[in-house]
C-alpha positions in Angstrom: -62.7 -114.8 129.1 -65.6 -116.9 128.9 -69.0 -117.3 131.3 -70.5 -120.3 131.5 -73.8 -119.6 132.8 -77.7 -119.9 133.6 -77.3 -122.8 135.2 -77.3 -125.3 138.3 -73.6 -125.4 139.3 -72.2 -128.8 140.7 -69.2 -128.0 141.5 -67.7 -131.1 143.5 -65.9 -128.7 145.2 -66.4 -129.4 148.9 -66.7 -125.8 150.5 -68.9 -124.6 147.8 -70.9 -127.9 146.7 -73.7 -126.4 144.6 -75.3 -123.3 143.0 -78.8 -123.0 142.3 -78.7 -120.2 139.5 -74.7 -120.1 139.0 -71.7 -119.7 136.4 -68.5 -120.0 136.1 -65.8 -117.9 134.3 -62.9 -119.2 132.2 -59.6 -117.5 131.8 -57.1 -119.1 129.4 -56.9 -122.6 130.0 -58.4 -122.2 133.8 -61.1 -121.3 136.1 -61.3 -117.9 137.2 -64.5 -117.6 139.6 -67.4 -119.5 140.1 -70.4 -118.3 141.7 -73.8 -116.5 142.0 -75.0 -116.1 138.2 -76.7 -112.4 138.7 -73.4 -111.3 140.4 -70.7 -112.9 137.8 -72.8 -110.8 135.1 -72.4 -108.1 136.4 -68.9 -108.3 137.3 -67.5 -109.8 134.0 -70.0 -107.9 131.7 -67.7 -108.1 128.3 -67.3 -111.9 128.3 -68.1 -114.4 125.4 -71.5 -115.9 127.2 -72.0 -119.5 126.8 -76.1 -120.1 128.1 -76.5 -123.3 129.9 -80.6 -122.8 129.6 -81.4 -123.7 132.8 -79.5 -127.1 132.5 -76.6 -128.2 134.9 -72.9 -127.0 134.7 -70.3 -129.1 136.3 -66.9 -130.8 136.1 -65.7 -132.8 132.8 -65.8 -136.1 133.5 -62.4 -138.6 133.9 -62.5 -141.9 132.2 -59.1 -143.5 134.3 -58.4 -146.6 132.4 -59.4 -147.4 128.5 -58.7 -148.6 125.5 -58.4 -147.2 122.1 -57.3 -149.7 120.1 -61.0 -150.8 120.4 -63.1 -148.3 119.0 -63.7 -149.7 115.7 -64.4 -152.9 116.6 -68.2 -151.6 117.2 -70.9 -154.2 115.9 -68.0 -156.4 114.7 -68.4 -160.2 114.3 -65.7 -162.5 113.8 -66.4 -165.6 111.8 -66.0 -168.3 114.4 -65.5 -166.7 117.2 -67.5 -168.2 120.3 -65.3 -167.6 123.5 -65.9 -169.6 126.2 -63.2 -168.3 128.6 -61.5 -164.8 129.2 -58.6 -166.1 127.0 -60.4 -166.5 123.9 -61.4 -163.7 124.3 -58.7 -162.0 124.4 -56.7 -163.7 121.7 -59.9 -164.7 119.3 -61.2 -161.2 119.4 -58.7 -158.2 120.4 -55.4 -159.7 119.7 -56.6 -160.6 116.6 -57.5 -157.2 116.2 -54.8 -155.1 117.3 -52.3 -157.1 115.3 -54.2 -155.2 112.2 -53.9 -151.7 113.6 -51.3 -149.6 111.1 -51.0 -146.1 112.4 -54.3 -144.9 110.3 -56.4 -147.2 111.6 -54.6 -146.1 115.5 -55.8 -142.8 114.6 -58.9 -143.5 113.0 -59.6 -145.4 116.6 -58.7 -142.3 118.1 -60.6 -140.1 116.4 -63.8 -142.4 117.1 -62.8 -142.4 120.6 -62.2 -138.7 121.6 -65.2 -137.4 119.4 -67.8 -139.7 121.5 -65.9 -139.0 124.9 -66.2 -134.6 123.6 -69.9 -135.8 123.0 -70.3 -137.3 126.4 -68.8 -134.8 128.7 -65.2 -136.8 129.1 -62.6 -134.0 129.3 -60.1 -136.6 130.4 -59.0 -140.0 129.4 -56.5 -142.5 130.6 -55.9 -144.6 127.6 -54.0 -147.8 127.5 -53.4 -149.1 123.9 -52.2 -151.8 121.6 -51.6 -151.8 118.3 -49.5 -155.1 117.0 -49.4 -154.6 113.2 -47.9 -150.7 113.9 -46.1 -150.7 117.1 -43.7 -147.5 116.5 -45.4 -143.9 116.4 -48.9 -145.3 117.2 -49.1 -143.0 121.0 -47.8 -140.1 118.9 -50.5 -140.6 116.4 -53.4 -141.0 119.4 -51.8 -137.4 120.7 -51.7 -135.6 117.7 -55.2 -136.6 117.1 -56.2 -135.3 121.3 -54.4 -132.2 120.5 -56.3 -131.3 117.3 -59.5 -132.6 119.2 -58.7 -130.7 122.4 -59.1 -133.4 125.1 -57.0 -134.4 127.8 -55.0 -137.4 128.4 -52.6 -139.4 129.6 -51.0 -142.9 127.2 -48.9 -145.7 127.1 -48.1 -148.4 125.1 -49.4 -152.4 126.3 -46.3 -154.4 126.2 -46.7 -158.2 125.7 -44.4 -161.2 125.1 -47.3 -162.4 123.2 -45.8 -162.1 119.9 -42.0 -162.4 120.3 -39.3 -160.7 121.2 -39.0 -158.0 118.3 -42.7 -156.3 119.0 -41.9 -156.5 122.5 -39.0 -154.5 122.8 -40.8 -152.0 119.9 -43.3 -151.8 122.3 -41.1 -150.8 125.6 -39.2 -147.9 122.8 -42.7 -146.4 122.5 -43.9 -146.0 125.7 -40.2 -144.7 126.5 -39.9 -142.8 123.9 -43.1 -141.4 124.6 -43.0 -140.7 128.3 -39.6 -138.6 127.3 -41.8 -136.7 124.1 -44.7 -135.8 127.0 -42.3 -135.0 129.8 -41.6 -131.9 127.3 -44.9 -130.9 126.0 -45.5 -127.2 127.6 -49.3 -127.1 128.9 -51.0 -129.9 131.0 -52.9 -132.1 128.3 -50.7 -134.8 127.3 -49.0 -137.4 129.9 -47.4 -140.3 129.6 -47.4 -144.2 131.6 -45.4 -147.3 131.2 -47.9 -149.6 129.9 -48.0 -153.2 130.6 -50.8 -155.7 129.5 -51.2 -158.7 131.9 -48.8 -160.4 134.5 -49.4 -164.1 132.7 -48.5 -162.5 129.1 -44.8 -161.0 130.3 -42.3 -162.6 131.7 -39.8 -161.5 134.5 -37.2 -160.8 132.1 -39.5 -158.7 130.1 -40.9 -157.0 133.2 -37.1 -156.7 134.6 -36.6 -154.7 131.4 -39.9 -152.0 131.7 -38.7 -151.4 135.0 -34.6 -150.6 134.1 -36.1 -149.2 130.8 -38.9 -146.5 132.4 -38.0 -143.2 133.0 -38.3 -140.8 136.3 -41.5 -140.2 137.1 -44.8 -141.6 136.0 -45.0 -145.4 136.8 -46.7 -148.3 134.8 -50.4 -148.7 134.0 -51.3 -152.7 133.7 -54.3 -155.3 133.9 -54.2 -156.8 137.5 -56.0 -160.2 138.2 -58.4 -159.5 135.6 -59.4 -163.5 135.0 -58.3 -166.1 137.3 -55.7 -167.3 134.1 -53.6 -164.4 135.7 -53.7 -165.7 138.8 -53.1 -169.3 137.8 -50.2 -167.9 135.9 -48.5 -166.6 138.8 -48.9 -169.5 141.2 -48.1 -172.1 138.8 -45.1 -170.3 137.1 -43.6 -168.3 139.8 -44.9 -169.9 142.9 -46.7 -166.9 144.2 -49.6 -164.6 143.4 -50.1 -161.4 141.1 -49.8 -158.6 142.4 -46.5 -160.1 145.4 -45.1 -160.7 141.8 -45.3 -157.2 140.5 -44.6 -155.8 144.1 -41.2 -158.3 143.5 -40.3 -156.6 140.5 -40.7 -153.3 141.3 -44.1 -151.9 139.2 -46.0 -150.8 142.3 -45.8 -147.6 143.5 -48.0 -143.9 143.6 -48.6 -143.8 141.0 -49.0 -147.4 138.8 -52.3 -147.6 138.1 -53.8 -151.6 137.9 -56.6 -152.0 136.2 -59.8 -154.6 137.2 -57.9 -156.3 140.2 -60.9 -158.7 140.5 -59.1 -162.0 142.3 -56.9 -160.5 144.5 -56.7 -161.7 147.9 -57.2 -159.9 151.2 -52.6 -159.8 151.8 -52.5 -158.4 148.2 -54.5 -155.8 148.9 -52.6 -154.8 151.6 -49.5 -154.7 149.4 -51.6 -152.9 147.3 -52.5 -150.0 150.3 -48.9 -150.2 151.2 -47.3 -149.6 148.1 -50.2 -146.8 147.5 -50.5 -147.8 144.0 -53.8 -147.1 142.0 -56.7 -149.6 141.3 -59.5 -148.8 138.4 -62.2 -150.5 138.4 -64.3 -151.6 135.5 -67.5 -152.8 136.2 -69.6 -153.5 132.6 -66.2 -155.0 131.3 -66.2 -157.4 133.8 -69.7 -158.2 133.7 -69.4 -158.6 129.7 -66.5 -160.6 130.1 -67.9 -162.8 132.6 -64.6 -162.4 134.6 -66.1 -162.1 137.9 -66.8 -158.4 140.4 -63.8 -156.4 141.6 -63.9 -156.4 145.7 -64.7 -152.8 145.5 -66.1 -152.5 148.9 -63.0 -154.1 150.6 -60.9 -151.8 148.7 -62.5 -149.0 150.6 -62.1 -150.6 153.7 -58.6 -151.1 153.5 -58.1 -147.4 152.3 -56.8 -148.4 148.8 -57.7 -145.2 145.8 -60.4 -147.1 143.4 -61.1 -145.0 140.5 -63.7 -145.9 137.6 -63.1 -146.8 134.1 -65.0 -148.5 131.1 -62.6 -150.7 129.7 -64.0 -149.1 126.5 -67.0 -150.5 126.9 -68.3 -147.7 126.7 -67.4 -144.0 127.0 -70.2 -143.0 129.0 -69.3 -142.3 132.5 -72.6 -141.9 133.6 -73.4 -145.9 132.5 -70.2 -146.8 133.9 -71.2 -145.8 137.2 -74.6 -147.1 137.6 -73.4 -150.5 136.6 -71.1 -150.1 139.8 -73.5 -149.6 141.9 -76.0 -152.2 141.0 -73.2 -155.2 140.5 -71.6 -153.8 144.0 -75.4 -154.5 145.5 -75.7 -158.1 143.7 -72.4 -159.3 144.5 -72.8 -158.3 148.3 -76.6 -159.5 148.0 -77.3 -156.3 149.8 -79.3 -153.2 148.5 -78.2 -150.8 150.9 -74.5 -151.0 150.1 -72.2 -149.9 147.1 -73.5 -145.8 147.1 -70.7 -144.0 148.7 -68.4 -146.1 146.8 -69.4 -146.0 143.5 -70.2 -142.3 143.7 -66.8 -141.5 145.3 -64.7 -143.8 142.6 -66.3 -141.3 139.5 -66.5 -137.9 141.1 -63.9 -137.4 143.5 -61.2 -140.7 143.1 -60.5 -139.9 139.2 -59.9 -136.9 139.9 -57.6 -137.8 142.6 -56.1 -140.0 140.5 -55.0 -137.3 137.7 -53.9 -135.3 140.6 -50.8 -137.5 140.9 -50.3 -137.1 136.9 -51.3 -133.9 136.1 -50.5 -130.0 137.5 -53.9 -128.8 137.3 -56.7 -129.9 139.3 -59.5 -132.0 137.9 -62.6 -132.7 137.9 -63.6 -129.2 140.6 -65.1 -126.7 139.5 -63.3 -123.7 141.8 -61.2 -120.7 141.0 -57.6 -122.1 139.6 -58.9 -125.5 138.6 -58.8 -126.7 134.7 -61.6 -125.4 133.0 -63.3 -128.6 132.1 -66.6 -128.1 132.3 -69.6 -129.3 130.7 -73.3 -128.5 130.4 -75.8 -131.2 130.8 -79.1 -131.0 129.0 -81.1 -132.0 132.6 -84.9 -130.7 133.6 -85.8 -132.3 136.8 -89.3 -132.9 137.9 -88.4 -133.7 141.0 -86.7 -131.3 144.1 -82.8 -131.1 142.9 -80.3 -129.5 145.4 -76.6 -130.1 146.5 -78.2 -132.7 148.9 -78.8 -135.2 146.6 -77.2 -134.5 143.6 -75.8 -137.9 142.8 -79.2 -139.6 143.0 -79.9 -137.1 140.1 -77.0 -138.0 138.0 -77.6 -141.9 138.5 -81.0 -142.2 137.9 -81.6 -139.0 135.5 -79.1 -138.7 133.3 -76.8 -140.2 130.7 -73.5 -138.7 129.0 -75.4 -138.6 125.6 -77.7 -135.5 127.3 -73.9 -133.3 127.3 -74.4 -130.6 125.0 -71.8 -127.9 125.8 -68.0 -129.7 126.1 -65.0 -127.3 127.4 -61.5 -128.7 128.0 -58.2 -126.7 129.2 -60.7 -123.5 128.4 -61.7 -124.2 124.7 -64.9 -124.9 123.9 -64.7 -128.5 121.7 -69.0 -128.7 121.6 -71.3 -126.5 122.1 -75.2 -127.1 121.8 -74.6 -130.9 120.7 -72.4 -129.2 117.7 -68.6 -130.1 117.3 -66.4 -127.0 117.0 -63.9 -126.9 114.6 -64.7 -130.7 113.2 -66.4 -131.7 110.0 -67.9 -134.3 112.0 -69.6 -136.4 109.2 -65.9 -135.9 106.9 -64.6 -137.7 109.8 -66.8 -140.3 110.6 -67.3 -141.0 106.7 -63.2 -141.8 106.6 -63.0 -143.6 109.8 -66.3 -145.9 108.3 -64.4 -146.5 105.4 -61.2 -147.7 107.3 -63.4 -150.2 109.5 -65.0 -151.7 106.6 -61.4 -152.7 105.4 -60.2 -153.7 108.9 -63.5 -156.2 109.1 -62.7 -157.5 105.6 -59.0 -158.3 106.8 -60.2 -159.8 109.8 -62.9 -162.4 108.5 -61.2 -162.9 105.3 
């Protein structure tokens, strides 16, 4: 067993919301007690201590919708490349990119991605990736390399028409034969999706096949109405809009997760509450991308389940949710909305969200939960209870001050230190790999 203590407990757990000197004790790969900090020493005297230092202990955070395939294109700039639409974007900067992933550089991307989520308190991560050049193996490749790294997640594979038939249907035998090779695994870290990029890059015969081709279960994880070229797409090309498209073809559903959902109209989103499928939003993607602000409010109204992702735009959960907030309150023109919401997307939608993919509860911190917890290095100067919390966590910290990381009960950092990692081996090979990848791109 293992106490996590000394600290100030947020525990997002409803009935017991915080603890002002708390702990919390880990048994195998789940929560055993959380409470009182004087009392839990005293009842668990033997157990390996881990000392928070007066800092607060809470829940691991979710990341529900990213993508890997991006990591190594940090500080990269292609020759030429001046995008003045969400298309060339798209094609001038990431396709280009993913179409020179091989399986090394799919795992050096995962390697870059799951040591900076460990370092920023992301237990879990909903990944969504592409990798053109090496279709075949590439999910196993980004599971073998969460396994060894100890974080949780759940992956599938974008499928495109956008280059040909042949990658296209290598791309639909991955994320089957994925989903089948997860379905299997014994524990609750690995999941599988159907993934799916964008409704204008597939067409109905290609979506006719993900939906005969997807196995019981989870459903399919795609880009909704992310630029209005999706949109145009649909209207012009099948005479109606996104998402009564992919309701048409049968991808909505419990537990489909669509990403962004930025120009949907007020009679999709009621499709979208009545089919009870999943939306994530992505707010500094959007913003960066210049693709517009996801109707996050009217989500809530209509009772839809938003969750928050990055987009990989960064793997900080804590940015993530203050740009939420704060393009919420410019879009409405309105200061005084955009809290509730944006709060209620990261700490209590994601992990309702995983609830519908994985066995154990995330993102709680109470007895029978997954122990994924982390320590955040925070001192505040100003009164900090279970009353206000989030105001903290907005305005005081970032995911960079996470210096103890525990997933599924194993410790992955602990005082800002990788466990088990040779963390500047690693990042020494995956530099050398992005050098090459640049080279091949601008050459």
């Amino acid at each position: 067993m293992i106490h996590i203590g000394n600290g100030k407990v947020i525990t997002r757990d409803k009935s017991n919301p915080y603890i002002r000197n708390g702990g919390v004790i880990t048994e195998g790969a789940l929560i055993k007690e959380v409470g009182d900090e004087a009392e839990l020493k005293q009842k668990y005297p033997d157990c390996e201590f881990v000392d928070a230092g007066g800092g607060v202990i809470m829940p691991g955070f979710i990341n529900a919708h990213s993508h890997i395939y991006s990591a190594l294109a940090r500080g990269l700039s292609i020759k030429g490349h001046n995008p003045v639409n969400f298309y060339e974007v798209l094609d001038g900067m990431w396709w280009k990119l993913d179409r020179r992933l091989t399986l090394p550089l799919t795992r050096a991307s995962a390697y870059a991605t799951y040591i900076d989520c460990i370092k920023q308190g992301v237990t879990t991560l909903f990944d969504h990736h592409a990798s053109y050049g090496e279709i075949r193996g590439s999910l196993f490749e980004i599971a073998e390399t969460a396994k060894e790294l100890g974080v949780r997640t759940c992956l599938c594979y974008e499928v495109s028409d956008r280059d040909g038939t042949e990658k296209c249907d290598e791309a639909i035998n991955e994320n089957v034969d994925f989903m089948n090779w997860a379905a299997k695994q014994e524990g609750d870290m690995i999941k599988g999706m159907f993934g799916l990029h964008a409704a204008f890059t597939l067409s109905d015969k290609t979506l006719d096949k993900c939906v005969c081709a997807k196995p019981e279960g989870p459903g399919f994880h795609i880009h909704v109405a992310e630029g209005m070229n999706d949109v145009y797409d649909s209207l012009q090309n099948h005479g109606k809009r996104t998402v009564n498209r992919l309701h048409d073809m049968g991808i909505l559903g419990n537990k489909t997760i669509l990403g962004h959902c930025i120009h949907v109209s007020a009679s999709e989103m009621d499709i979208i509450k009545a089919t009870d499928s999943i939306v994530v939003n992505n707010p500094e993607s959007n913003m960066g991308n210049a693709v517009g602000t996801s109707p996050v409010l009217e989500f809530f109204k209509k009772g839809i389940l938003v969750g928050l992702g990055t987009d990989a735009y960064t793997n900080d959960m804590l940015e993530s949710v203050k740009v939420a907030l704060a393009i919420q309150r410019n879009h409405a023109c309105l200061p005084n909305v955009g809290w509730a919401e944006a709060t209620a997307m990261l700490f209590y939608n994601n992990a309702a969200i995983s609830a519908r993919f994985f066995d154990t509860p995330l993102g709680v911190l109470k007895k029978g939960a997954a122990a994924d917890i982390i320590v955040m290095d925070y001192k505040p100067f100003t009164p900090f209870s279970g009353d206000n919390i989030d105001g903290h966590m907005l305005f005081g910290m970032t995911g960079r001050q996470c210096e103890t990381t525990m997933c599924g009960g194993r410790l992955l950092m602990k005082d800002r230190k990788l466990i088990g990692v040779d963390e500047e081996a690693v990042n020494a090979k995956i530099l050398e790999q992005s050098a090459k990848l640049w080279k091949d791109i601008n050459a």
